[in-house]
N, C-alpha and C positions, 0 to 999 in steps of 0.2 A: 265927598268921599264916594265912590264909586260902592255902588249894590253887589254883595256878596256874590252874586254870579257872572257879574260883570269882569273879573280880574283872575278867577279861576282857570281860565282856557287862554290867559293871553300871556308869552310868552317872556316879553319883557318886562313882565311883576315879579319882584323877586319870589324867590321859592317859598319863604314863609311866611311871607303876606300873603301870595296863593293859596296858602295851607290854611292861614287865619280865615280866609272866601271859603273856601272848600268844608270848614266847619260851621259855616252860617253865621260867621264874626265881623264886626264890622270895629276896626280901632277907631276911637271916639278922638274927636281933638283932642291935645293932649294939655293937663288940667294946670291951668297955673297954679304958681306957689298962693299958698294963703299967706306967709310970713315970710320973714330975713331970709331966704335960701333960697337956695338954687334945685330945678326937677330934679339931677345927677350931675354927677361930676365923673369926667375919665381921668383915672388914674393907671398909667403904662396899657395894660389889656384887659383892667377892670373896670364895668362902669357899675357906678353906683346908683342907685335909682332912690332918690328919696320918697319916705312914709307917704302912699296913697291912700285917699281915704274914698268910698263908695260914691263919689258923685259920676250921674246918670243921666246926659242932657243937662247938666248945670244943676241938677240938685241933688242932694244926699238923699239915697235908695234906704238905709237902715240907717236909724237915729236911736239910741237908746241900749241899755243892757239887754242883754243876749238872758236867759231864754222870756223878762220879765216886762219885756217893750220892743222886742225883735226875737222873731222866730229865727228857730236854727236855722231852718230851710231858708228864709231868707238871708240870715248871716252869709252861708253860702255862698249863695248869687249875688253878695254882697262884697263877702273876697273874693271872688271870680272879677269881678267888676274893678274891683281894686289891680288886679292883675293885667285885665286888659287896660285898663290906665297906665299903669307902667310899661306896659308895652308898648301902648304910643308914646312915650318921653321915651323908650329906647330907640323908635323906630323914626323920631324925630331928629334926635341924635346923630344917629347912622346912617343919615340921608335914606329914607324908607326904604334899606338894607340890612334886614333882621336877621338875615341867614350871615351874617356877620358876626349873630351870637353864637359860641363854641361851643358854650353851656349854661345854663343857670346854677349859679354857684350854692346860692343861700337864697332862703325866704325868711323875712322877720315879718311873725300874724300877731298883729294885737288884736285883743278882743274885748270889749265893754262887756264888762256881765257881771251876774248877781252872785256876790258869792256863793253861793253853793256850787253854782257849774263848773262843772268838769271836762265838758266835748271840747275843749278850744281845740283841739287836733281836728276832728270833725268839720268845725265851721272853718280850719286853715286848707282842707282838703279841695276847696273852693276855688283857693288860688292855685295851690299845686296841681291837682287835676289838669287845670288851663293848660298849664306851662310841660305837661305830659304830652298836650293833645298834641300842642303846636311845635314843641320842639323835636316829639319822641325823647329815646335815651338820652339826650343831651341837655331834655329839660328835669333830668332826675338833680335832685340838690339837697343840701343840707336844709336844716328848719328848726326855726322858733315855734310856738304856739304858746302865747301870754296871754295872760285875762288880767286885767285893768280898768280900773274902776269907773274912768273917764277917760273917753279918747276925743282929738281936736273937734270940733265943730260939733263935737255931741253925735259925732257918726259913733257904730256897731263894731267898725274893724277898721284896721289902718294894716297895707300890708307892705314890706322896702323890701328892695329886690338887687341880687347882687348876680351882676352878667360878668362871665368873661368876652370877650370879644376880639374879633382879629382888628391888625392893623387896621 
């Protein structure tokens, strides 16, 4: 994968993978399924992007209940990370053609945490934020923000992502 500086001044990178460089991002390969499913499925001009969970170079960034085994501030950078995962399964999809995306339709943020917490909007801001920087207006979208008890592998957040997209 080419260095964030690398693909910002060159012409033939699409425009938001440029933009993804140009924020100091880098899309990480994109994360196999752990079980029975598929990353996303296109359906007519929607791609669906299934439940990512925070792995970061092959391992999970936050493990545990949000605020009682993983700090908010890490939750965070933890749905961010989730975010940029699914952006490489979209941008793997679309043949490294992101500006294919029209808009981000929906975000679903689940969150591991202790009952009492209440931020799950907070720690979902992580992915949202992301999908602001790189799309602009177009990555404004609907949103979940769930807190649950357990989530797969014992990750912080899991967050599924729903694109519109051109032909």
């Amino acid at each position: 994968m080419p260095r964030p500086s690398d693909s910002s001044q060159d012409p033939s990178v699409d425009p938001i993978v440029r933009r993804v460089a140009e924020l100091g991002l880098v899309l990480p390969e994109p994360p196999r399924p752990v079980a029975a499913y598929v990353p996303c499925v296109r359906s007519g001009s929607l791609l669906f992007i299934a439940g990512q969970i925070p792995f970061r170079g092959g391992t999970l960034m936050a493990m545990g209940p949000v605020p009682s085994r993983t700090s908010v501030e890490l939750a965070i950078e933890a749905a961010r990370q989730c975010g940029l995962n699914a952006l490489a399964i979209a941008s793997a999809e679309l043949g490294g053609r992101l500006s294919l995306v029209r808009r981000v339709v929906r975000l679903g943020v689940f969150v591991a945490s202790d009952p009492s917490f209440e931020d799950h909007p907070k720690v979902a801001d992580g992915a949202s934020q992301l999908m602001l920087e790189v799309f602009g207006e177009s990555g404004r979208h609907a949103r979940a923000a769930v807190g649950s008890p357990s989530l797969p592998r014992g990750a912080s957040v899991e967050v599924e992502v729903l694109l519109e997209v051109s032909a």
